[in-house]
gemmi code that builds the backbone of each chain (N, CA, C; Angstrom):
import gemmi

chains = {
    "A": [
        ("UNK", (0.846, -1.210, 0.000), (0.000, 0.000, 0.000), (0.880, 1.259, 0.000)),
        ("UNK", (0.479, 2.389, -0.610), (1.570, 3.554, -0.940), (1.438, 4.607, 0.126)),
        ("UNK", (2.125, 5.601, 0.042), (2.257, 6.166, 1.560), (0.799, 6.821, 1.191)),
        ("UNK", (0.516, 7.399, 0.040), (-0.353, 8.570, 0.106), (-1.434, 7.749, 0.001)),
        ("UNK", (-2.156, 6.275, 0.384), (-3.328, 5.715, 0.504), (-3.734, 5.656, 2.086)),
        ("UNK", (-2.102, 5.641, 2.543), (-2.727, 5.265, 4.010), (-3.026, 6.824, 4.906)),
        ("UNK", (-2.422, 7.418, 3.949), (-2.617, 8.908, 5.015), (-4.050, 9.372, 4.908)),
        ("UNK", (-4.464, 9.971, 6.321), (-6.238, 10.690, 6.077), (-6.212, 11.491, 4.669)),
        ("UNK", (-7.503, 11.259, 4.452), (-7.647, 12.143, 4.049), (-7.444, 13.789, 3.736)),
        ("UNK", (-7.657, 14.233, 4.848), (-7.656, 15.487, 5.652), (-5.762, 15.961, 5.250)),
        ("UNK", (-4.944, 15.539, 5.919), (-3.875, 15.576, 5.778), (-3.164, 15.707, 4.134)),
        ("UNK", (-4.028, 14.991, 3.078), (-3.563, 15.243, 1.689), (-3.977, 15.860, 1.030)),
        ("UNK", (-4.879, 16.717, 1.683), (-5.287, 18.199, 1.091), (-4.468, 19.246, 1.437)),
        ("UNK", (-4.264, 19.135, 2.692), (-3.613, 20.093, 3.668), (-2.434, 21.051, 3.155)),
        ("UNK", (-2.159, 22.203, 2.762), (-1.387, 23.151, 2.055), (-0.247, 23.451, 2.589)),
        ("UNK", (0.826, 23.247, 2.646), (1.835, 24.445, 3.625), (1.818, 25.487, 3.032)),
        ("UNK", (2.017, 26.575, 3.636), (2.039, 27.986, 3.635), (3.158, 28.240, 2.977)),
        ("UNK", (4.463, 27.845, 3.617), (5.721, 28.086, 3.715), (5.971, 27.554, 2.209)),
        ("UNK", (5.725, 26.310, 1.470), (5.717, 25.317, 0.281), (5.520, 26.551, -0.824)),
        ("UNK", (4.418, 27.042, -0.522), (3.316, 27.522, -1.254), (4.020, 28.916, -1.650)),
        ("UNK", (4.327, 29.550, -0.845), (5.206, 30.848, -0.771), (6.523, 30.719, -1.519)),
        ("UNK", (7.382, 29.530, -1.159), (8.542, 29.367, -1.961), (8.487, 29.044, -3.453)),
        ("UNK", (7.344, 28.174, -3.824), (7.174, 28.238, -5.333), (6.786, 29.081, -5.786)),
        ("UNK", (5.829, 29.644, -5.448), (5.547, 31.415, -5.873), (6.730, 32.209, -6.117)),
        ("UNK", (7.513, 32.272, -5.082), (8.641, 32.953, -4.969), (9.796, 32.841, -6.050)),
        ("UNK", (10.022, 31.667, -6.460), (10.575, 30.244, -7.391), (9.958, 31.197, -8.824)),
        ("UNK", (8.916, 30.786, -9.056), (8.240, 31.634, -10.209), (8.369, 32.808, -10.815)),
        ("UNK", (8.284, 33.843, -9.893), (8.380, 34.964, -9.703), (9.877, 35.757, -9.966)),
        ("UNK", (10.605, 34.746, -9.167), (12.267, 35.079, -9.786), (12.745, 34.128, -11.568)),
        ("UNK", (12.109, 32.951, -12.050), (12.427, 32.367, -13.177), (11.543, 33.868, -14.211)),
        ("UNK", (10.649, 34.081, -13.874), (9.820, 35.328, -14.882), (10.902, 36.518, -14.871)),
        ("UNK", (11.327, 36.998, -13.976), (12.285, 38.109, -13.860), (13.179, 37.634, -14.632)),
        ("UNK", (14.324, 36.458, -14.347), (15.385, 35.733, -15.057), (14.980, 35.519, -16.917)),
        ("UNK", (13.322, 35.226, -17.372), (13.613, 35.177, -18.107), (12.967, 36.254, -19.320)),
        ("UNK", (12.317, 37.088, -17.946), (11.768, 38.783, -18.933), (12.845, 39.242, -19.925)),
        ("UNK", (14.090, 39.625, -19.810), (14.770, 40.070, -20.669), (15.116, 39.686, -22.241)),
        ("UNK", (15.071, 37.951, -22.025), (15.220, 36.795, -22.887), (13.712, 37.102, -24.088)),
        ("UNK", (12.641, 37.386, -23.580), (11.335, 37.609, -24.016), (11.091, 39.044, -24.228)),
        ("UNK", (11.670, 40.119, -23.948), (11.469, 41.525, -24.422), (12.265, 41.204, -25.563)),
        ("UNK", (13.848, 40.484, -25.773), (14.457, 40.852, -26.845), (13.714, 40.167, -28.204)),
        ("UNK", (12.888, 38.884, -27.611), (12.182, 38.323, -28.778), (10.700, 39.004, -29.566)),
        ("UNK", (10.499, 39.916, -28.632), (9.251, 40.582, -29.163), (9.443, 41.580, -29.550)),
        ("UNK", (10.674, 42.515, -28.939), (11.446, 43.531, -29.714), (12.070, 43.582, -30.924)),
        ("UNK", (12.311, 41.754, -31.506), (13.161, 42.056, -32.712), (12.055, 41.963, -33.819)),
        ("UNK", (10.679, 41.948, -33.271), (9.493, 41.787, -34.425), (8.674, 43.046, -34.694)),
        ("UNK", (9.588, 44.464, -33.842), (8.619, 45.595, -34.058), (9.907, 46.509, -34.275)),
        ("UNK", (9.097, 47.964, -34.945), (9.897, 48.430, -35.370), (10.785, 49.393, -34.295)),
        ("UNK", (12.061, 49.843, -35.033), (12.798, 50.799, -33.873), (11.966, 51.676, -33.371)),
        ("UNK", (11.021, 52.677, -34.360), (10.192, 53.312, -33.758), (9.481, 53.327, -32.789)),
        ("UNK", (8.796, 52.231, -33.007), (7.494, 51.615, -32.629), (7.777, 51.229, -31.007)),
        ("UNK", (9.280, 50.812, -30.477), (10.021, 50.370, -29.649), (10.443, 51.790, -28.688)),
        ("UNK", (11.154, 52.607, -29.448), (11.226, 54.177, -29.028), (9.792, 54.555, -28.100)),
        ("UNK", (8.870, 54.873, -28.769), (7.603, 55.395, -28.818), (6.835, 54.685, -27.411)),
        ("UNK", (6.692, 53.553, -27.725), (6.288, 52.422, -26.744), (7.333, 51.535, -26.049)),
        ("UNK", (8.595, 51.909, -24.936), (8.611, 50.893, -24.782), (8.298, 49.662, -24.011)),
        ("UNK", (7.476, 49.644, -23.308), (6.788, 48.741, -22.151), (6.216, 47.831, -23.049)),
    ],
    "B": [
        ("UNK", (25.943, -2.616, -24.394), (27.048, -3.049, -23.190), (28.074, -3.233, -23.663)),
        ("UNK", (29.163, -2.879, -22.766), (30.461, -2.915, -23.027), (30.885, -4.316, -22.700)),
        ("UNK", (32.145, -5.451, -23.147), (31.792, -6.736, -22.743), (32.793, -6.703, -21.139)),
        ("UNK", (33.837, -6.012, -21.412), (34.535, -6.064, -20.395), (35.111, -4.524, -20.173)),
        ("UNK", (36.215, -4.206, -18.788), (36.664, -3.254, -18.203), (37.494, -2.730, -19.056)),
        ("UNK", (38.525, -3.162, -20.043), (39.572, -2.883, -20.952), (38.787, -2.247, -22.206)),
        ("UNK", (37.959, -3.133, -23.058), (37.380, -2.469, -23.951), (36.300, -1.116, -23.609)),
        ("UNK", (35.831, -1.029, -22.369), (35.070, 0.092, -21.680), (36.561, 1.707, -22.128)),
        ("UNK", (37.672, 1.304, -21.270), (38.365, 2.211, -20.949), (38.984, 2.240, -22.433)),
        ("UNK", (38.841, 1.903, -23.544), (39.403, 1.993, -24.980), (38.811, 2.523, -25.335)),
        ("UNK", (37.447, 2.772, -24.861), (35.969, 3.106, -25.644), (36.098, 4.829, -24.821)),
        ("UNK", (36.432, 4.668, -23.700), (36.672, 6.062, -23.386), (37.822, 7.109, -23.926)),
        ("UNK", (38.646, 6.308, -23.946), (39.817, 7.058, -24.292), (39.835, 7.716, -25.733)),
        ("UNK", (38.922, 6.818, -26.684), (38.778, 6.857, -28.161), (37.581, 8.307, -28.055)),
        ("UNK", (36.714, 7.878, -27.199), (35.395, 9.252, -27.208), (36.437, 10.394, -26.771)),
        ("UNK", (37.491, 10.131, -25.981), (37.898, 11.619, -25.014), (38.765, 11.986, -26.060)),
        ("UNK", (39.119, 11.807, -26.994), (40.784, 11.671, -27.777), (40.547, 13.028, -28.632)),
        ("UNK", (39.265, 13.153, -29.507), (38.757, 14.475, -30.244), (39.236, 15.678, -29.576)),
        ("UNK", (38.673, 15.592, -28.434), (38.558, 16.712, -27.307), (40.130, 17.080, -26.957)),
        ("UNK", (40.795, 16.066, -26.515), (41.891, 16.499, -25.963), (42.690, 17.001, -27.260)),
        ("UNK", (43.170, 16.400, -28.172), (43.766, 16.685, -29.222), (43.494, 18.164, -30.000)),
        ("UNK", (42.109, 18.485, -30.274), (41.676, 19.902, -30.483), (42.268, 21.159, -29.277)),
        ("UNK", (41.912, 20.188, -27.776), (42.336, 21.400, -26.922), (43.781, 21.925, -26.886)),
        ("UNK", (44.718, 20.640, -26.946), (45.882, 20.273, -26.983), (46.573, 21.747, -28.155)),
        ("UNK", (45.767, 21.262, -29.236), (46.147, 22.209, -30.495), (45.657, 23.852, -30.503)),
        ("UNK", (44.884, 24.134, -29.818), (43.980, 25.366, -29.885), (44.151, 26.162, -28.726)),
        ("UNK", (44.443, 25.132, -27.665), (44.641, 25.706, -26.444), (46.208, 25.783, -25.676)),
        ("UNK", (46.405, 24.612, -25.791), (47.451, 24.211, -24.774), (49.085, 25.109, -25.372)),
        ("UNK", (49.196, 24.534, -26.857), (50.475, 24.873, -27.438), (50.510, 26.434, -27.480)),
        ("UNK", (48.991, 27.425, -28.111), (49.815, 28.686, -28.508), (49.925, 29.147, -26.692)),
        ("UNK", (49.238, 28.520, -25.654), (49.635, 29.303, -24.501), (51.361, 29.145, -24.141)),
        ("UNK", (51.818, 28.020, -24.097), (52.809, 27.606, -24.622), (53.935, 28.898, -24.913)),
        ("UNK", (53.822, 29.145, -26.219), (54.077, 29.710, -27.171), (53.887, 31.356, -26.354)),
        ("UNK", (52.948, 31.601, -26.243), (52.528, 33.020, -25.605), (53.366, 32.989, -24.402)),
        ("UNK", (54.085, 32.527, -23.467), (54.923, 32.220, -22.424), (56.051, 32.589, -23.128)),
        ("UNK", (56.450, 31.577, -23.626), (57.906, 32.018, -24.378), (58.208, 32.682, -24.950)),
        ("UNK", (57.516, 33.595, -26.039), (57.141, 34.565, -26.432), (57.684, 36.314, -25.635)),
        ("UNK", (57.139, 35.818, -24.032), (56.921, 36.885, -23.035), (58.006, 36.896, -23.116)),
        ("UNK", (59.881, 36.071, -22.986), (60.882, 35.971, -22.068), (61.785, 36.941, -24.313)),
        ("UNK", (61.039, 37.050, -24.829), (61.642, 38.002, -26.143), (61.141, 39.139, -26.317)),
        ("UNK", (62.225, 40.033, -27.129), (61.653, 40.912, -27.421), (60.744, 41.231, -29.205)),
        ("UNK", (60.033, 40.050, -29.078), (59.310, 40.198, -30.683), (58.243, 41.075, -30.639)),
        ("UNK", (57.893, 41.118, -32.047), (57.178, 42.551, -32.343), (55.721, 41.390, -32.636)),
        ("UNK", (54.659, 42.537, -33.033), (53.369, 41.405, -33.201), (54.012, 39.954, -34.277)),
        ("UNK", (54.252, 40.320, -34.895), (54.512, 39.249, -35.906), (55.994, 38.849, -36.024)),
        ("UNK", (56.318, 37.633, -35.771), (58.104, 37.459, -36.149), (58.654, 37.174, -34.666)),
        ("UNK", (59.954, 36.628, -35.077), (60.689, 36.135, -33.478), (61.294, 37.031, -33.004)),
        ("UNK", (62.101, 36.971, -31.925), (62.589, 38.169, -31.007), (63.843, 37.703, -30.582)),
        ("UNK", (64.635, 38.608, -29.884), (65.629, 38.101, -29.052), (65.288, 37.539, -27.511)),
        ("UNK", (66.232, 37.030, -26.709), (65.880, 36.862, -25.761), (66.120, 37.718, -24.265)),
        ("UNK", (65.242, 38.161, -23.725), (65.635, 39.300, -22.962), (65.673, 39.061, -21.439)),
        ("UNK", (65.055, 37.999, -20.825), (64.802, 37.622, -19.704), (63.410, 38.003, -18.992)),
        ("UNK", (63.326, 38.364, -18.075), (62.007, 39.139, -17.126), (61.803, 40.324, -17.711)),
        ("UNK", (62.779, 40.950, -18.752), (62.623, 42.183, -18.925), (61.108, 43.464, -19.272)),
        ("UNK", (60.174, 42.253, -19.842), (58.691, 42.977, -20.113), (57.930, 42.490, -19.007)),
        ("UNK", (57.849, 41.635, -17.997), (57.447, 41.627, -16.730), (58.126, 42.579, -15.916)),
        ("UNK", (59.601, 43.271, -15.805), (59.758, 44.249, -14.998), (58.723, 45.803, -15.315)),
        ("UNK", (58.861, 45.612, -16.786), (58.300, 46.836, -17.444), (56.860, 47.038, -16.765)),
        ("UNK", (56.352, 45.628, -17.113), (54.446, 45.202, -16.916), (54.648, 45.470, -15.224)),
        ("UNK", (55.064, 45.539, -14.485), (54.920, 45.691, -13.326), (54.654, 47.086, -12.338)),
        ("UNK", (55.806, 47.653, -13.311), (56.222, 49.422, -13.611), (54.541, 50.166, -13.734)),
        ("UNK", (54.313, 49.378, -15.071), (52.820, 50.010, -15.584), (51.783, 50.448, -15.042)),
        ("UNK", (51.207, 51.601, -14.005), (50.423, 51.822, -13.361), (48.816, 50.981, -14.204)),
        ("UNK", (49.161, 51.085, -15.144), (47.627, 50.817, -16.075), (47.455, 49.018, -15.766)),
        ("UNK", (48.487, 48.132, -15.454), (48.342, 46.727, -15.007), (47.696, 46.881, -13.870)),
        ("UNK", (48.629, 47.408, -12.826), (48.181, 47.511, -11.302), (46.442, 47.871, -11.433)),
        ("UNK", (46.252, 49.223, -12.038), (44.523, 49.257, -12.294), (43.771, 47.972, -12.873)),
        ("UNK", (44.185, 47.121, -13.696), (43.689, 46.082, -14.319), (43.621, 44.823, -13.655)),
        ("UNK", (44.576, 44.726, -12.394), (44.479, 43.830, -11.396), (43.406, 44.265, -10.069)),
        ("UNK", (43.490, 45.256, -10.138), (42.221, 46.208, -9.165), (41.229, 45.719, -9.772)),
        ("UNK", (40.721, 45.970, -11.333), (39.499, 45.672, -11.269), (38.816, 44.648, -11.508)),
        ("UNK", (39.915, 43.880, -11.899), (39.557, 42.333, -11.837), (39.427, 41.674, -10.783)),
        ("UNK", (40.079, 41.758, -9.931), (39.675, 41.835, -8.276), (38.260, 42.264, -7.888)),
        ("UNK", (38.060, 43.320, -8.021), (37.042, 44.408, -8.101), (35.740, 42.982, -8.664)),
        ("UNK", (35.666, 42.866, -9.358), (34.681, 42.239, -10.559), (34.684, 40.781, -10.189)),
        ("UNK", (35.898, 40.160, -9.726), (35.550, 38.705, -9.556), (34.584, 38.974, -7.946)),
        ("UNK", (35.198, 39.842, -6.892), (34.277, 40.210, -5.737), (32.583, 40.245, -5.843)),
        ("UNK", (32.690, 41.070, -7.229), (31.276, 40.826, -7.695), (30.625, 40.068, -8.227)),
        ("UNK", (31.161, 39.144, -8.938), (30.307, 37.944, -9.653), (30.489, 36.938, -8.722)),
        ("UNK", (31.674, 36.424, -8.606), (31.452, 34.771, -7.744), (30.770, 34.845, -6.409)),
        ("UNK", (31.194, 35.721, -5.753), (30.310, 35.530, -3.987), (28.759, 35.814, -4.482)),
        ("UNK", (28.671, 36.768, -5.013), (27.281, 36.673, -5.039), (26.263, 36.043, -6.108)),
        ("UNK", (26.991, 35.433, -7.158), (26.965, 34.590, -8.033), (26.566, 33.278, -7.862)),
        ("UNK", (27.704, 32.449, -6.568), (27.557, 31.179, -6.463), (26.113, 31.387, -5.470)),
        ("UNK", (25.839, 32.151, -4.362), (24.928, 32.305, -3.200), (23.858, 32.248, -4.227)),
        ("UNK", (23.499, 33.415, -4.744), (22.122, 33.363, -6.157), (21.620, 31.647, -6.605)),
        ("UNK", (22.679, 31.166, -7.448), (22.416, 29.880, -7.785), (22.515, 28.610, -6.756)),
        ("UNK", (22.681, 29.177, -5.486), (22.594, 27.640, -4.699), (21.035, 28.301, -4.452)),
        ("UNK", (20.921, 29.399, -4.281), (19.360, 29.758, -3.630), (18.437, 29.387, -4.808)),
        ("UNK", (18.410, 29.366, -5.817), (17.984, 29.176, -6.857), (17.501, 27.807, -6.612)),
        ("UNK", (18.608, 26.604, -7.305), (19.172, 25.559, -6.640), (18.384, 24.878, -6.372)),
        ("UNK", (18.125, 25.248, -4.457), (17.396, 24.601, -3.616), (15.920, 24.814, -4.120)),
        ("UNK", (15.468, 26.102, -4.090), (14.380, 26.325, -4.658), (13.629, 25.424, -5.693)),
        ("UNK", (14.309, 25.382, -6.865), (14.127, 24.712, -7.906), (13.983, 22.849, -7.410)),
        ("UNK", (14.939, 22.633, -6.748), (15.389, 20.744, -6.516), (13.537, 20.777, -5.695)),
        ("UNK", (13.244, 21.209, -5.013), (11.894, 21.058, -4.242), (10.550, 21.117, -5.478)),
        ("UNK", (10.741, 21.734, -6.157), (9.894, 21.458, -7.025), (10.030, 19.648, -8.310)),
        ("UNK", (9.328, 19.697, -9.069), (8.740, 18.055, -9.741), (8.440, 18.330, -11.107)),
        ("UNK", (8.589, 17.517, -11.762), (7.556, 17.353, -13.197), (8.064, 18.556, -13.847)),
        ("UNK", (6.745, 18.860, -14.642), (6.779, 19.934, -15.518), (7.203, 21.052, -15.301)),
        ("UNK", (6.835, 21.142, -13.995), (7.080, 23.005, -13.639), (8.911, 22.697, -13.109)),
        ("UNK", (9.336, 22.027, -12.613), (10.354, 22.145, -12.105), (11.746, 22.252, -13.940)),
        ("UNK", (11.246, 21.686, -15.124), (11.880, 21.813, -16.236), (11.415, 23.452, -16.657)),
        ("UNK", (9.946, 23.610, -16.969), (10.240, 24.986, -17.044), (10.857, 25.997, -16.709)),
        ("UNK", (11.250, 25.838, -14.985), (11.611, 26.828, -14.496), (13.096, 26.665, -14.743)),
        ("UNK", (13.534, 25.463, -14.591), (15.317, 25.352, -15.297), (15.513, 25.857, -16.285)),
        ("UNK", (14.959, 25.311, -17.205), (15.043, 26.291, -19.047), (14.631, 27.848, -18.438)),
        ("UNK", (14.009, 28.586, -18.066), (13.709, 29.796, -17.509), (15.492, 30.398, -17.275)),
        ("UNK", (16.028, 29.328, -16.198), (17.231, 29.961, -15.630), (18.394, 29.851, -16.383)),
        ("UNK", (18.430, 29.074, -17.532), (19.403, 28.344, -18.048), (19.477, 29.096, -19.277)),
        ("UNK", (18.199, 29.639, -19.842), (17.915, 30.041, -21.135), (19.055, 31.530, -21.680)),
        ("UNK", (19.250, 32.172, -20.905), (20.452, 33.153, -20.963), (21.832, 32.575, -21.319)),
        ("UNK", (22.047, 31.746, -20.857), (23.202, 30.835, -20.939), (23.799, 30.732, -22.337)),
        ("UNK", (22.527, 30.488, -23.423), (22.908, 29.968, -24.516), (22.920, 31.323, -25.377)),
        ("UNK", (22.649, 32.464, -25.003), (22.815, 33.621, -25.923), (24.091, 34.307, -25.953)),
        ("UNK", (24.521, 34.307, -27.214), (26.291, 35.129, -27.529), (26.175, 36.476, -26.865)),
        ("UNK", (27.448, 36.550, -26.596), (27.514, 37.948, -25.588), (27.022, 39.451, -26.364)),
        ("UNK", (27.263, 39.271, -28.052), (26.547, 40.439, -28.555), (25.310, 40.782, -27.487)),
        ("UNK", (24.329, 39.786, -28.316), (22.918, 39.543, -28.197), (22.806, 40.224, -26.650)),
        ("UNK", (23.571, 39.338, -25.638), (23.750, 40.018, -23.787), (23.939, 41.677, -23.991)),
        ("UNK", (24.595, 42.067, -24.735), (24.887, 43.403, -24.809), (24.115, 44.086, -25.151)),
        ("UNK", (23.235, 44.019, -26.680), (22.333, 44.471, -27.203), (20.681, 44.892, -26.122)),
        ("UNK", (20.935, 43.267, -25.847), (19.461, 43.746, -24.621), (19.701, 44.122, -23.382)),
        ("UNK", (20.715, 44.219, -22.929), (20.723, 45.251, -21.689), (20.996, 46.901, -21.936)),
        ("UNK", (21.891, 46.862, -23.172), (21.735, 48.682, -23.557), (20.847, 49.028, -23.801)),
        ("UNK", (20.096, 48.142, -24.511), (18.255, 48.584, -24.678), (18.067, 49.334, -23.479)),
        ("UNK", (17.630, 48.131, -22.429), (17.107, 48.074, -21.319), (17.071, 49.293, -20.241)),
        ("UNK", (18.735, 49.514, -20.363), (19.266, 50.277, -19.530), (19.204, 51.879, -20.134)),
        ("UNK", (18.731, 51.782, -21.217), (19.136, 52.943, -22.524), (18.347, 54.260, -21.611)),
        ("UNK", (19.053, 55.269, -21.345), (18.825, 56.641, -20.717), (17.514, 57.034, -21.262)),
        ("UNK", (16.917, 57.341, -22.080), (15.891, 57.493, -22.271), (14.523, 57.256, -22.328)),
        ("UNK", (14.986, 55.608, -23.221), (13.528, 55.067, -22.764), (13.939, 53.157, -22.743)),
        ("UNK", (14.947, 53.039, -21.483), (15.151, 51.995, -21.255), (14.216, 51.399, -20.205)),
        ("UNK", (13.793, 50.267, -20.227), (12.699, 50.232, -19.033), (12.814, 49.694, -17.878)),
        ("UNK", (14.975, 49.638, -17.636), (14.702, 49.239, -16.329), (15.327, 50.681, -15.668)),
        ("UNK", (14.929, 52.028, -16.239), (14.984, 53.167, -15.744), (14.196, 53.206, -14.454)),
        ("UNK", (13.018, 52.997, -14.973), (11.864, 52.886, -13.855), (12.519, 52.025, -12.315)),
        ("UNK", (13.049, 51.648, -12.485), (14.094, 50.787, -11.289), (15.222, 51.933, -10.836)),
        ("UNK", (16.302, 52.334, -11.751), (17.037, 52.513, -11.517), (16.960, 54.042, -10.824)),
        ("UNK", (15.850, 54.755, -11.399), (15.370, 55.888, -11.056), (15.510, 56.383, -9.505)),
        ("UNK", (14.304, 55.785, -8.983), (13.914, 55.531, -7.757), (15.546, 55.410, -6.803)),
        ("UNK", (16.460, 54.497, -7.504), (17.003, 54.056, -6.525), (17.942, 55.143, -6.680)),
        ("UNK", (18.399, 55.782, -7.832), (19.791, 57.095, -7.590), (19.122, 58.417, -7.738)),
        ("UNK", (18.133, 58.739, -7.408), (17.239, 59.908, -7.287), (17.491, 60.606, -8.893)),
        ("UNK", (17.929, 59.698, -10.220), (17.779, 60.491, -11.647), (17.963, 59.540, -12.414)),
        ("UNK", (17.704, 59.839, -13.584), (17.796, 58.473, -14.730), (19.355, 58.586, -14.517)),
        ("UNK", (20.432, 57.202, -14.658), (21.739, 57.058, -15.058), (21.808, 56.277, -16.294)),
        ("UNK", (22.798, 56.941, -16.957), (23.803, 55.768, -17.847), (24.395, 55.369, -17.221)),
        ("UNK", (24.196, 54.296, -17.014), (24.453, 52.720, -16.504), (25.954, 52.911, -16.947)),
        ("UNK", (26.266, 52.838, -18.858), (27.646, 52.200, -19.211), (28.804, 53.581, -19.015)),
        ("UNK", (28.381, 54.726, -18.873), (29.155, 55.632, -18.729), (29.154, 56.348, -17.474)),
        ("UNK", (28.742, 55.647, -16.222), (28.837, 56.149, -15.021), (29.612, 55.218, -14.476)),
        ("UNK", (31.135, 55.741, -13.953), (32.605, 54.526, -13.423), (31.380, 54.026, -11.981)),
        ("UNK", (30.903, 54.276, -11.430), (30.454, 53.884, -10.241), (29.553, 52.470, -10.922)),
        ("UNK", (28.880, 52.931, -11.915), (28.097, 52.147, -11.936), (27.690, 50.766, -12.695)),
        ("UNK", (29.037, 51.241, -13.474), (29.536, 50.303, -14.520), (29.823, 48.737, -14.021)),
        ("UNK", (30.633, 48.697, -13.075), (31.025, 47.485, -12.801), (30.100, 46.600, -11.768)),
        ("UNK", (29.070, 47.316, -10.785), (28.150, 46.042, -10.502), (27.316, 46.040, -11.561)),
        ("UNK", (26.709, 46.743, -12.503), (26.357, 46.712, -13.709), (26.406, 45.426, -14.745)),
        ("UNK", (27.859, 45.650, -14.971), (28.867, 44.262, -15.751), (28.355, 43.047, -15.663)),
        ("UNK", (28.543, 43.334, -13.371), (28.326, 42.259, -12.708), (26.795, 41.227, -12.736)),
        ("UNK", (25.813, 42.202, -12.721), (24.596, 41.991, -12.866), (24.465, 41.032, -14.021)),
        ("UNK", (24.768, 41.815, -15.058), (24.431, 41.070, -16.424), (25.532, 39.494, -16.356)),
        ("UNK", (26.604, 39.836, -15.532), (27.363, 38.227, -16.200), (26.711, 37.206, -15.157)),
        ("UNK", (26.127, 37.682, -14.058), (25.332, 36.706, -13.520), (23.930, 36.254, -14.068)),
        ("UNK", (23.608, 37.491, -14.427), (22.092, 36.885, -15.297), (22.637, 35.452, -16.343)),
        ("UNK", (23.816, 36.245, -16.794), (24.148, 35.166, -18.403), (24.553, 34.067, -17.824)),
        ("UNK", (25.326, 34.227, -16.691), (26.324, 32.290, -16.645), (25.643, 31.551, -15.397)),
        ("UNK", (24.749, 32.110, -14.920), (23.909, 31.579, -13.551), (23.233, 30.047, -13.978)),
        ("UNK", (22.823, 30.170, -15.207), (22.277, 28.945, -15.295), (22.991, 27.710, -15.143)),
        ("UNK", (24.212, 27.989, -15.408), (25.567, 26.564, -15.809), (25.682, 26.360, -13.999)),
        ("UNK", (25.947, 27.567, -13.469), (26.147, 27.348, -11.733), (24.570, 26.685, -11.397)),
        ("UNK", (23.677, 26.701, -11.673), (22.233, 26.192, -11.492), (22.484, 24.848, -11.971)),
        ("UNK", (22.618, 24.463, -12.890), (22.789, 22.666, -13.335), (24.021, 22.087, -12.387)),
        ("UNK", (24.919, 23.032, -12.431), (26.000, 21.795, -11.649), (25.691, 21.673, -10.253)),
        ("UNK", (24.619, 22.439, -9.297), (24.031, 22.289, -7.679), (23.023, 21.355, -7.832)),
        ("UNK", (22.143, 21.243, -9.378), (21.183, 20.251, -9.668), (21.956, 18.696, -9.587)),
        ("UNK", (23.455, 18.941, -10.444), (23.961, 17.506, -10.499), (24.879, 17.381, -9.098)),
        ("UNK", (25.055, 18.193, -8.255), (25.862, 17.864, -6.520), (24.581, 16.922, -6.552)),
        ("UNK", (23.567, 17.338, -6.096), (22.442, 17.121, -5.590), (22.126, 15.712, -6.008)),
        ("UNK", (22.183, 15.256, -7.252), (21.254, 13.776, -7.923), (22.824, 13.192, -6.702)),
        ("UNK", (23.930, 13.647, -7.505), (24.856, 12.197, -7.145), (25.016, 12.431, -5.562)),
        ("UNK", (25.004, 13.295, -4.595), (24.414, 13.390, -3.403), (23.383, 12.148, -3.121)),
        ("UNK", (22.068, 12.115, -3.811), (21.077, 11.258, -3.479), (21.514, 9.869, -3.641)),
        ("UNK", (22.586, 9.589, -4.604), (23.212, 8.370, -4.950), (24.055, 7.447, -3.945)),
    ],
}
model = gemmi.Model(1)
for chain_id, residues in chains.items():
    chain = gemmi.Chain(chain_id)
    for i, (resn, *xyz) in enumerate(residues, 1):
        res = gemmi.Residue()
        res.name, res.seqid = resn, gemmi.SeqId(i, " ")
        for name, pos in zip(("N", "CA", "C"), xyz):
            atom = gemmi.Atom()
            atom.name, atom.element = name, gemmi.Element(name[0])
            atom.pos, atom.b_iso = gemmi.Position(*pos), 0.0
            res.add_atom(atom)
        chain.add_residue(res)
    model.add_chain(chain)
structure = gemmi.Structure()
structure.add_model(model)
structure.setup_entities()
C-alpha cells in the first residue's frame, strides 16, 4: 500500500504555507530571469520606432 | 554493453581523444608559445631576441596593469560571492519542485546561458538605454535620476556584474542540480 493511501484524508489536502510561498517565490524570480530573454524576442518583431515610442 | 573493463576504458579514451587533441592544439600549445614569447623581445609578428624578465619588470612598472588587477579583483568580488549564493538559492528552490514546472523553471534559468555575448549586450543597452530603457523605472527611484548605466565609473562594474550573472547563472544552477542527484546516490 503507498504512503499517500494510508494517510487521512484530511492531511492530503492540507497546504503548507511556507511550500506555497517558496514556489511562488521560485516563479516569480524564473519570470524576472527570463523577462529580458522575451522583451528581446518581441522587440526584434517591431519596429525601432514603434520600440522608441512604446517601450513597455 | 560494453563486454569487459579494458574495452570500456578503450571506448573512453577513443570518445575523449577528439577533445583532448583539439584542446591540446587550440589551447594548450599557442599558450605555450605566448609564455615564451613573453621571455623576447618580438614585435606582433616574427621572433625576437631573448631578454629575460625584462617585459614583466616593465608590466609591473605600468600603473595601467596595477589598475587592471584592481578591477579584476574588483569584478571577480562581484560575480562569484554573489553569483555562487544566487544559484545555490535558486538551486534549492528549484530541486523542491517536480515534473513539468520544475523543467520549465530550469530552461527559464538556463535560457540566458545559450545567448552570444553580442545579443547580452544588445538587450541590456536597450534596457538600460537613458531614455527610454525600461529598467529606468528601477534605476530611477534608486539614484534619485535616470543614469547611464555604461558611462557612469560607479556604476559600470556592478552593472557588468549583474548582467554576467544573469548570463552564466544557469551553468552554476545545473551543476548544484547535479551535486544534488549524485548526493542522493
Amino acid at each position: 500500500m503507498t504512503e499517500a493511501a494510508t494517510r487521512p484524508p484530511a492531511a492530503q489536502k492540507r497546504l503548507d504555507p511556507g511550500a506555497l510561498l517558496l514556489t511562488a517565490l521560485t516563479i516569480i524570480a524564473a519570470v524576472m530571469w527570463f523577462f529580458p530573454v522575451y522583451w528581446a524576442l518581441v522587440t526584434s518583431l517591431r519596429s525601432d520606432e514603434d520600440t522608441v515610442k512604446n517601450s513597455a | 554493453m560494453l563486454r569487459n573493463r579494458r574495452t570500456e576504458i578503450l571506448v573512453a579514451y577513443i570518445l575523449v581523444a577528439p577533445f583532448v587533441l583539439l584542446y591540446a592544439w587550440m589551447f594548450i600549445y599557442p599558450t605555450i608559445q605566448m609564455v615564451r614569447l613573453s621571455f623576447t623581445d618580438a614585435p606582433v609578428i616574427g621572433t625576437g631576441k631573448w631578454i629575460g624578465l625584462a617585459n614583466y619588470v616593465h608590466m609591473f612598472k605600468d600603473p595601467t596593469f596595477r589598475k587592471a588587477i584592481w578591477n579584476t579583483g574588483y569584478f571577480v568580488l562581484l560575480t562569484v560571492v554573489p553569483g555562487t549564493a544566487v544559484a545555490l538559492a535558486i538551486a534549492m528552490m528549484v530541486s523542491r519542485m517536480k515534473g513539468w514546472l520544475q523543467s520549465l523553471i530550469l530552461s527559464a534559468f538556463f535560457l540566458p546561458c545559450v545567448l552570444p555575448v553580442t545579443v547580452v549586450y544588445l538587450i541590456w543597452d536597450w534596457l538600460t538605454n537613458l531614455q527610454f530603457g525600461m529598467l529606468q523605472a528601477v534605476i530611477e527611484p534608486l539614484a534619485g535620476k535616470a543614469v547611464n548605466v555604461w558611462r557612469t565609473i560607479p556604476w559600470f562594474m556592478p552593472g557588468v556584474a549583474v548582467i554576467t550573472i544573469w548570463w552564466t547563472n544557469g551553468f552554476s544552477i545545473l551543476q548544484f542540480q547535479i551535486l544534488r542527484i549524485r548526493g542522493q546516490r
